[in-house]
LUMLUM-800691 format. One record per residue (C-alpha): residue in one letter; x, y, z. Coordinates in steps of 0.2 Angstrom, whole numbers, padded with zeros to 4 digits, always signed. Each point is the difference from the previous one (the first is absolute). Layout:
// residues N
AXYZ...
// end
This chain:
// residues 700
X+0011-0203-0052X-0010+0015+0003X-0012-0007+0012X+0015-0007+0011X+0007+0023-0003X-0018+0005+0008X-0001-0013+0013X+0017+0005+0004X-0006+0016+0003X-0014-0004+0017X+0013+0006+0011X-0002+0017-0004X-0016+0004-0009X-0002+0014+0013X+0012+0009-0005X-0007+0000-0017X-0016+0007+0006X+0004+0020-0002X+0008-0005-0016X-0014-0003-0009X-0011+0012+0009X+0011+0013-0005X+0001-0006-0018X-0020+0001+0001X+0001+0018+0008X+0015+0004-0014X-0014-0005-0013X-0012+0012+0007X+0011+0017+0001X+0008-0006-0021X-0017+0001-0005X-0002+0015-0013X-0021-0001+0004X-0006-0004+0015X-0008-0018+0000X-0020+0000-0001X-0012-0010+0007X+0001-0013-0013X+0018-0002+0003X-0002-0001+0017X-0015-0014+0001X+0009-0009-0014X+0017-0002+0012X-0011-0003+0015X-0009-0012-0010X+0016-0007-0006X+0008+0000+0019X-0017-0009+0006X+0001-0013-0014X+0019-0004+0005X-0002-0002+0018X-0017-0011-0004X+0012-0011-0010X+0015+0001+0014X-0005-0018+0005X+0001-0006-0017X+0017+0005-0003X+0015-0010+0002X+0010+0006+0017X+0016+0004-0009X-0011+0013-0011X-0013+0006+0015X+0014+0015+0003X+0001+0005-0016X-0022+0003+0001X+0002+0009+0016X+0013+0010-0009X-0013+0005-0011X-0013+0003+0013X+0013+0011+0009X+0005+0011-0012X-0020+0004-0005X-0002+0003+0020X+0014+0012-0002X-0008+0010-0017X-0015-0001+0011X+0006+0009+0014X+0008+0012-0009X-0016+0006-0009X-0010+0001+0015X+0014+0009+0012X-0002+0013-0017X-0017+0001+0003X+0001+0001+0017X+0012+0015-0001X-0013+0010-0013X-0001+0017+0007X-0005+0019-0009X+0013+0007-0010X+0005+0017-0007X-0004+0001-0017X+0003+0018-0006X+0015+0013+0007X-0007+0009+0016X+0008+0016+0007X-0011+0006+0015X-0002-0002+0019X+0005-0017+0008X-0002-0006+0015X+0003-0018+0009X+0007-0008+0013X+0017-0006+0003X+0004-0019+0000X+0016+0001-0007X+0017+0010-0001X+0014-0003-0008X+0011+0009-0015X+0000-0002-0019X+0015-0001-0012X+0000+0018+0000X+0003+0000+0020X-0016+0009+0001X-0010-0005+0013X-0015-0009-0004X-0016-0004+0010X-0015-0011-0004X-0015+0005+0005X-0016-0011+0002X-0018+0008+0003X+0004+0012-0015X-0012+0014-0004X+0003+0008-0017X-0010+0017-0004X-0015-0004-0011X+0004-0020-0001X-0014-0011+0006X+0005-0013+0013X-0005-0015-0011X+0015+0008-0013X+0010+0006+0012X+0017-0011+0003X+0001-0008+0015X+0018+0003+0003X+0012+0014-0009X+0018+0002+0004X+0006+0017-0003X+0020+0006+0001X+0001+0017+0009X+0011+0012-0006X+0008+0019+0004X+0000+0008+0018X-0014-0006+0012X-0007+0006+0014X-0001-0017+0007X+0017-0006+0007X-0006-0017+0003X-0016-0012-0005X-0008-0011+0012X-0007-0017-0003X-0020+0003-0002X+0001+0019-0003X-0015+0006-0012X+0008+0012-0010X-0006+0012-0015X+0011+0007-0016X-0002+0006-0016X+0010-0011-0009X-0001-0011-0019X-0004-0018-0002X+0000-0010-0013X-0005-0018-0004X+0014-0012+0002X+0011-0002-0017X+0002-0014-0009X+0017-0007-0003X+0014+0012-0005X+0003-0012-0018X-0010-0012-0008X+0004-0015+0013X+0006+0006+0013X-0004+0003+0019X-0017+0004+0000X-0003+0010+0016X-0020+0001-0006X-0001-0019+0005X+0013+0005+0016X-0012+0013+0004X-0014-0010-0001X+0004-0014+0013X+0008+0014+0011X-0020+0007-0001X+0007+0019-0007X-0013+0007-0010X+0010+0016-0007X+0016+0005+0006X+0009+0018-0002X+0009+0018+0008X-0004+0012+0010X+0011+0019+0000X-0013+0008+0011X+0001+0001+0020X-0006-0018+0008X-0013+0004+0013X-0007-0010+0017X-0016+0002-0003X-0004-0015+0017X+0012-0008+0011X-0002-0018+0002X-0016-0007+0007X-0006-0016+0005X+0014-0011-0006X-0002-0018-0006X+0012-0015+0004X+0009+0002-0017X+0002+0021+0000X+0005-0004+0020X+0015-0010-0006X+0006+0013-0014X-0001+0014+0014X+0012-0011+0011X+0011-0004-0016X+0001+0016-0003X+0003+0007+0018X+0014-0012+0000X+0007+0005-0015X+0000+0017+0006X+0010-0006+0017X+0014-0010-0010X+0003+0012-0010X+0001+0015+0014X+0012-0014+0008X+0009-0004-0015X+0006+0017-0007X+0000+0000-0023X+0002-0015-0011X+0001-0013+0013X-0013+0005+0010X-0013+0000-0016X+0009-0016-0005X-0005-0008+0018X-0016+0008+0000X-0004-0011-0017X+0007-0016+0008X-0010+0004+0016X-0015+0006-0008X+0000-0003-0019X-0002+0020+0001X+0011+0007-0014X-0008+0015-0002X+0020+0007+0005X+0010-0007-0010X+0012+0011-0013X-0001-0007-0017X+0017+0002+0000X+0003-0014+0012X-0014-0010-0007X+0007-0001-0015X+0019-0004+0008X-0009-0017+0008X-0007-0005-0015X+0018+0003-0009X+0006-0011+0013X-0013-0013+0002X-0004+0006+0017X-0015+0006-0003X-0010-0015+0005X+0007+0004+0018X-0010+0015+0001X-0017-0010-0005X-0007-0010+0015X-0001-0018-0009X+0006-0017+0007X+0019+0007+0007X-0008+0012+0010X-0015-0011+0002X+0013-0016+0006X+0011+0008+0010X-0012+0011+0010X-0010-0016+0004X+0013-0013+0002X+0010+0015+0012X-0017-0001+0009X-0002-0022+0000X+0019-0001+0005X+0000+0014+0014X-0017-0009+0007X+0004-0017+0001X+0020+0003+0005X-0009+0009+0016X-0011-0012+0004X+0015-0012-0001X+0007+0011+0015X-0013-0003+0011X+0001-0020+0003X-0019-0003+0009X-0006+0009-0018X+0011-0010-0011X-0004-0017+0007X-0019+0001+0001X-0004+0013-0015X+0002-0002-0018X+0012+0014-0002X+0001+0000-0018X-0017-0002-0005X-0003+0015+0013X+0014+0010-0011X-0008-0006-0015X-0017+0011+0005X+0010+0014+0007X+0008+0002-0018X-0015-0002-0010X-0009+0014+0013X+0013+0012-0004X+0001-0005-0021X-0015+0006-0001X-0003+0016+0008X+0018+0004-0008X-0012-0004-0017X-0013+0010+0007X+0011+0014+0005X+0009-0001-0015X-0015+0005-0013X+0000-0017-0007X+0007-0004-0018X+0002-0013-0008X+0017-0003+0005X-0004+0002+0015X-0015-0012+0002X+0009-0012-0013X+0015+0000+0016X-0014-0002+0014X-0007-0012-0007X+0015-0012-0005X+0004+0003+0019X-0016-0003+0007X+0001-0015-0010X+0019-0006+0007X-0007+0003+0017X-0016-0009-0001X+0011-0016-0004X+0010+0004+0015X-0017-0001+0009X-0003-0015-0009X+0015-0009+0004X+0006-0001-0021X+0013+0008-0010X+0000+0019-0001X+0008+0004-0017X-0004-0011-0013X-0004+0004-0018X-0021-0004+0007X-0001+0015+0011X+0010+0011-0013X-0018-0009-0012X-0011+0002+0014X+0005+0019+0002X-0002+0003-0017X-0016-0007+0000X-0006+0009+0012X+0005+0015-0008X-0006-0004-0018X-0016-0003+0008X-0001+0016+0009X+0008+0012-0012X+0001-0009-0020X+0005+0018-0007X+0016-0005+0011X+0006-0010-0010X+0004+0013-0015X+0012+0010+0012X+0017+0001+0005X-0004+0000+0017X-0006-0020+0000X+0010-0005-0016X+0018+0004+0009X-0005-0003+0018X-0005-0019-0005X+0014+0000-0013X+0013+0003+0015X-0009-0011+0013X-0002-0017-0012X+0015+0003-0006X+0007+0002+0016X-0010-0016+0007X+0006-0011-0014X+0015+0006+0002X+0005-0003+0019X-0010-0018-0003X+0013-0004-0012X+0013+0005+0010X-0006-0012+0017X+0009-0015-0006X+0020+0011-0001X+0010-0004+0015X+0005+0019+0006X+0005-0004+0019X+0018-0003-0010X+0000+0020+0000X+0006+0009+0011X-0016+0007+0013X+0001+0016-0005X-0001-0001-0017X-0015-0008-0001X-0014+0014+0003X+0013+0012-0012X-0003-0015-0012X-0019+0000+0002X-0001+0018-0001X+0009-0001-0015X-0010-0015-0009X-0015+0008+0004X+0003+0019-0006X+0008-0010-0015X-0016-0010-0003X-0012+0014+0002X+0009+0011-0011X+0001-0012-0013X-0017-0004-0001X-0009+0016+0004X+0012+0010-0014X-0011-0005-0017X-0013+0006+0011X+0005+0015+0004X+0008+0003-0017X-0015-0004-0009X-0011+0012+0012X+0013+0015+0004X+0010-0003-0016X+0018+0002+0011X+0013-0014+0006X+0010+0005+0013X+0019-0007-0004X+0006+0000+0020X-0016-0005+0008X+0007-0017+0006X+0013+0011+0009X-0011+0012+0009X-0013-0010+0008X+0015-0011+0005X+0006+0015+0011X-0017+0007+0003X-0014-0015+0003X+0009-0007+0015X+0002+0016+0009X-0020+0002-0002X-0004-0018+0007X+0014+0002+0014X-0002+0018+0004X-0013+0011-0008X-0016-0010+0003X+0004-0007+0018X+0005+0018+0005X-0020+0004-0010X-0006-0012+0013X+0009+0006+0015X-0007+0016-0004X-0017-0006-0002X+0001-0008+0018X+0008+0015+0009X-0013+0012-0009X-0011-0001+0017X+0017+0002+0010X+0002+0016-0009X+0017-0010-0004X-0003+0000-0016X+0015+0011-0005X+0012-0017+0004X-0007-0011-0016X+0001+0017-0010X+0018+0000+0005X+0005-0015-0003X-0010+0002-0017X+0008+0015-0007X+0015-0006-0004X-0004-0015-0009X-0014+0011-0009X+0015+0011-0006X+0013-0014-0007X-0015-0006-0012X-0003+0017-0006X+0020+0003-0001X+0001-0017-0008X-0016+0005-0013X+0007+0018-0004X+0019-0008-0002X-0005-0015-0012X-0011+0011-0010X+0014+0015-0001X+0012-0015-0008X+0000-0001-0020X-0006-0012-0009X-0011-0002+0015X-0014-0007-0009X-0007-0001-0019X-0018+0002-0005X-0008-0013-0012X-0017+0003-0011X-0015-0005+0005X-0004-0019-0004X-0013-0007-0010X-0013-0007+0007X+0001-0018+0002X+0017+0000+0007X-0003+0003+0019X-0016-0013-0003X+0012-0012-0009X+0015+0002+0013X-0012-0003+0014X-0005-0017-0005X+0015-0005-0006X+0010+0002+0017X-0016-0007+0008X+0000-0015-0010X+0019-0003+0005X-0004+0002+0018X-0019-0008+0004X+0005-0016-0015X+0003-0017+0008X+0011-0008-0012X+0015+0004-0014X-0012+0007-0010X+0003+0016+0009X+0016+0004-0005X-0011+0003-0015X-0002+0018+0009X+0017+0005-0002X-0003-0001-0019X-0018+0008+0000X+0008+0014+0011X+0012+0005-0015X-0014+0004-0010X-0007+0015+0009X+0016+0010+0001X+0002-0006-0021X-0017+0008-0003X+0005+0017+0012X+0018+0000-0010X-0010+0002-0016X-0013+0012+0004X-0003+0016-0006X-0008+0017+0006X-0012+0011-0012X+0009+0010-0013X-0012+0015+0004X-0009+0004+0016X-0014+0010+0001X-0007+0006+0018X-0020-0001+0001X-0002+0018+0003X+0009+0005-0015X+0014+0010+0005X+0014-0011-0001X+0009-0009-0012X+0016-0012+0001X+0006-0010-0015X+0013-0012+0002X+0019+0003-0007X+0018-0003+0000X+0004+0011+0015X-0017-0007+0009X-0018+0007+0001X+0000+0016-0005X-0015+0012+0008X-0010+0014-0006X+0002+0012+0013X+0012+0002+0014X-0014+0003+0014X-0016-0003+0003X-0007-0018-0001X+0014-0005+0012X-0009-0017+0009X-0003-0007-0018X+0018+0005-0008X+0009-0006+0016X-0012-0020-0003X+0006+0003-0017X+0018+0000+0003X+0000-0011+0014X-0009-0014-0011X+0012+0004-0015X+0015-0004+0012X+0008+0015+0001X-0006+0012+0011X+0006+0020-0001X-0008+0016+0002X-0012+0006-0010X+0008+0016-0006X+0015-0013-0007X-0013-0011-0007X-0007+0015-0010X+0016+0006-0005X+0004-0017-0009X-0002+0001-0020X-0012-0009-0010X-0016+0010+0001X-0003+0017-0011X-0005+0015+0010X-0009+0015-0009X-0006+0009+0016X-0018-0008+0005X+0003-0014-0013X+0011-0015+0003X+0001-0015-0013X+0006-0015+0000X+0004-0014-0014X-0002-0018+0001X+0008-0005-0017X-0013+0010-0013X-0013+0003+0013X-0002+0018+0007X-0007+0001+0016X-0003+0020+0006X-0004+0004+0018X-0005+0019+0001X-0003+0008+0019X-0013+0014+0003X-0013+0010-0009X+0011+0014-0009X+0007-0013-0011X-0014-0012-0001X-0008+0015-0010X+0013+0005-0012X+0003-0020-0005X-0007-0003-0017X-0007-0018-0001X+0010-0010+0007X+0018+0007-0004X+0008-0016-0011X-0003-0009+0014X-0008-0018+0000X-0006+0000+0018X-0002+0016+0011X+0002+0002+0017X-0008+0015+0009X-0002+0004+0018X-0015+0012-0003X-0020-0006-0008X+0000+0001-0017X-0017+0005-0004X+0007+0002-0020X-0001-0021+0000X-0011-0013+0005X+0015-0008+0012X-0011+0006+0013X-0015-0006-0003X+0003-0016-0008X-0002+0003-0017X+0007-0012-0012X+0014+0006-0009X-0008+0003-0016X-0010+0015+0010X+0016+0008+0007X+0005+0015-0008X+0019-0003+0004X+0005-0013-0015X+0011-0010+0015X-0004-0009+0017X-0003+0012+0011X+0002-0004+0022X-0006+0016+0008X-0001+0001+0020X-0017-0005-0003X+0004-0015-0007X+0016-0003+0009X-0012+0000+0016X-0009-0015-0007X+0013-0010-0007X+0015+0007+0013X+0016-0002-0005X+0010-0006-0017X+0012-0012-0004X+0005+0003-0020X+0013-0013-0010X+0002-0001-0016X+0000-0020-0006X+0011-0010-0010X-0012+0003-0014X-0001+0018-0001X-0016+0002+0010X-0004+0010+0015X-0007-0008+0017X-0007+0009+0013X-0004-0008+0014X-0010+0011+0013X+0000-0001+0018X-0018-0005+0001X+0002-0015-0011X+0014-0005+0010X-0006+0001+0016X-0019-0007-0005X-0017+0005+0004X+0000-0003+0021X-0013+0006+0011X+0014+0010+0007X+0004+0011-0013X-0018+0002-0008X+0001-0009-0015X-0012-0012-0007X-0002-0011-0015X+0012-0007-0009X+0018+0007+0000X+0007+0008-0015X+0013-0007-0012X+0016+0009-0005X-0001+0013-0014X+0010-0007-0014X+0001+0014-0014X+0007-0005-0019X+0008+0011-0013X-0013+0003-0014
// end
């Protein structure tokens, strides 16, 4: 019986390909060490064995070896694209001159701007120590109005090392960093000065300058909102974008309009394969003697990928290009377009390329939607609908597919953004066709009529769809009960939900419908999960512990980015100053507690009290911002050398370990579990050796 399920499955082994090379990558980036050299030889070895023994394998079981042989080809390519991306990093807190070039512009959640700068010169950093790339937010009045693509530029400004994860387990923008190559990041309040104009460009800089010329025209063409929003769809430039609309088209699930993934990616290049091989139908000598669509078929794929060149290239983007240059080849090819193998084939490709793809929401939703979308439409290719009426049919497509996306990007978009959006469905139903009808073929009519100087009639015809989506953002978002938040999930319900929907899908046979039940699970493990009772931020200065009302913060400023990851993974995002005025904690000026059952946990904030604390206050673990040179927390004395009869996390420490998770267990014990230990000791956030264990501490 299970030989006749696996040879039931030689139809679509393909398909399961980047299954098992992402489980392989997966494997990789869970890891709390990073694997050594034996680990490494002993699964080459064991890969090398495997494929030595392929022919001795019965052929029903041969997939399941090259499964195996996959997924250590995946952990393997993980590793080495982590190698490959090793570069200097900031180790300390700088304050001095900086001065780099720009290769990149765009705006941070504060709507600063921010710019990256490559060829960085630090004052008094050698070269071999000095990062490669910084990206620094600029902030007050500046003398310069606008940044040019390649400007070398000098400030005074502060950079720091990338953080770790806000919480024990969560986004760890050390590792996001990393891959991203950013060796410190930080501000600057001084005046941003042209040091050098632009010289000698290469290909890559050359493109940014165009991207960014363009930008500049759409949006001088395109007045406010709309003309930043089509400057982002254009360009992939959203350096001018409000938060406020931002976070209105991610209310309403219209936000992955403004990123350039496979919508915009489809409807530019099948606009472009439809207008080419209609007008070469026109011309009758052409369309009897040339192969009109395979000539429409290059055309597209020409102007895919400078659209991805133009448009900065990430991994949307390229994850789109690629599943078109895969639908177009087969056109080339003479076979099927969009089958379930190109959407495999492209995320091959992809996985290859880029394996640190595979941990963001960017590739996670954008091959969520397209599979499911795939599987879907191949379901339905059997259902008589020529008994509807003709014009119901493309609103019934439109309406399948926004249902089908919706549905299977949400968990995905929930899980990584924490918020569900109640009236999605409803919005891009009134919003996505106006894009593939109006907005992008107006994009490419502009594009065409730029050397005309005609470009003003695409932007014309643009503006007024550009406008509905934002009206129809802005409206859904201003409706109550819009959306609901929900708390971050454990960590194996995405890896869980994924395999399970895959399963259902890629399975030949009634076994699959052995998904549907496996799919229940994840969402039965995120219903039950729990956040940390008490949150420590890993400079010190910050404290939340967990109550009736919802977490209840330390302060009511400063320490906004972590407070706001806080409440956002809590599911219930407000404003800091109500999160700080919520009761639970016990303020006595510079000294906050906090009790987890019998334990005491003291968090005091600056020198003054730090010297007038006596011992440790009654308190079982203290939390202080400031180094405590009265203790060995900072050097890594055990605690029978501390002076302080508690455990002691002083910024010192806290910079070693970063931040803490404290619960109190069903026992009576104490857990703390740092952010250090839970992320594990990678090469991209310094640590080496094996990771540390959570702290359990017992009642004498």
């Amino acid at each position: 019986m299970v030989e006749d399920a696996l040879l039931a499955q030689r139809g679509g082994l393909l398909c399961w390909v980047p299954v098992w090379l992402g489980l392989g990558i997966g494997w990789y980036f869970a890891q709390g060490q990073e694997p050594g050299a034996f680990v490494l030889a002993a699964g080459a070895g064991l890969g090398l064995a495997v494929l030595l023994g392929l022919p001795h394998i019965g052929v029903a079981y041969r997939p399941v070896a090259m499964a195996v042989i996959i997924a250590m080809t995946g952990a393997g390519l993980a590793k080495y694209r982590s190698d490959a991306m090793a570069a200097p990093m900031l180790s300390f807190r700088y304050y001095g001159a900086i001065e780099g070039r720009v290769v990149n512009i765009d705006r941070s959640a504060s709507d600063a701007q921010r710019l990256t700068l490559d060829r960085v010169v630090l004052d008094r950093m050698p070269p071999e120590r000095t990062p490669a790339r910084v990206r620094v937010s600029v902030h007050g009045d500046q003398p310069l109005a606008r940044y040019h693509p390649g400007d070398v530029l000098v400030m005074t400004g502060h950079l720091s090392p990338p953080a770790g994860p806000a919480e024990p387990g969560g986004f760890d923008f050390q590792r996001h960093a990393w891959f991203l190559g950013l060796g410190a990041v930080g501000y600057t309040r001084t005046p941003v000065l042209r040091l050098a104009a632009p010289d000698s460009p290469d290909a890559m800089m050359r493109i940014f300058a165009l991207r960014m010329a363009i930008s500049r025209a759409v949006q001088e063409a395109i007045p406010g909102e709309a003309g930043a929003f089509a400057a982002a769809i254009m360009t992939g430039d959203r350096s001018g974008m409000g938060q406020e609309s931002l976070a209105a088209l991610r209310a309403s699930n219209l936000a992955h309009l403004l990123a350039i993934s496979g919508l915009h990616m489809g409807l530019l290049t099948g606009f472009v394969f439809a207008v080419v091989r209609y007008g070469l139908a026109l011309v009758p000598f052409v369309a009897l003697r040339w192969p009109g669509k395979k000539i429409a078929a290059v055309a597209a794929l020409i102007v895919g990928a400078f659209y991805l060149a133009l448009s900065g290239g990430n991994v949307a983007t390229e994850r789109a290009f690629v599943m078109v240059a895969v639908m177009l080849v087969a056109v080339l090819l003479g076979r099927r377009a969009l089958t379930l193998r190109a959407v495999a084939i492209a995320a091959i490709i992809v996985l290859v390329w880029q394996p640190e793809a595979l941990t963001g929401p960017g590739f996670q939703m954008s091959f969520a939607a397209t599979v499911a979308l795939v599987a879907v439409f191949r379901a339905l290719r059997g259902v008589d609908l020529y008994r509807l009426p003709r014009w119901t049919r493309p609103v019934l497509s439109v309406f399948v597919s926004s249902l089908v996306a919706g549905l299977a990007t949400a968990p995905f978009a929930a899980a990584h953004f924490n918020i569900l959006s109640h009236y999605g469905l409803i919005a891009n139903l009134i919003s996505v066709p106006l894009m593939g009808a109006l907005v992008m073929p107006a994009a490419v009519l502009a594009a065409c009529l730029w050397p005309l100087g005609l470009d003003w009639i695409g932007f014309a015809l643009m503006e007024p769809g550009l406008r509905w989506i934002l009206f129809v953002a802005e409206t859904t978002a201003a409706q109550p009960r819009a959306f609901s938040h929900v708390i971050a999930p454990p960590k194996p319900v995405l890896p869980l939900l994924a395999l399970a929907l895959l399963w259902l899908i890629l399975w030949q046979g009634r076994a699959r419908f052995a998904g549907l039940a496996l799919a229940v699970l994840p969402f039965v493990i995120w219903q039950q999960g729990t956040r940390p009772a008490l949150l420590v931020a890993d400079d010190g200065g910050l404290i939340g512990l967990m109550g009736t009302e919802g977490r209840a913060l330390s302060k009511a400023t400063g320490g906004s980015f972590v407070a706001g990851i806080w409440l956002e993974n809590d599911g219930g995002p407000v404003a800091q100053q109500d999160a700080a005025s919520r009761s639970g904690l016990l303020r006595e000026g510079r000294v906050v507690t906090a009790m987890l059952g019998e334990w005491r946990i003291m968090q005091v904030s600056g020198k003054t009290a730090l010297a007038a604390l006596q011992g440790c206050g009654g308190a079982d673990v203290l939390i202080l911002n400031q180094p405590d040179s009265s203790t060995g927390a900072s050097t890594g004395a055990s605690a029978g050398d501390r002076t302080r009869p508690c455990l002691v996390y002083d910024a010192i420490r806290l910079r070693e370990t970063g931040a803490l998770a404290l619960d109190q267990a069903a026992d009576g014990a104490l857990r703390i579990v740092t952010s250090g230990a839970a992320a594990g000791n990678r090469p991209w956030n310094g640590r080496s050796g094996a990771p540390d264990a959570p702290l359990v501490l017992m009642r004498q």
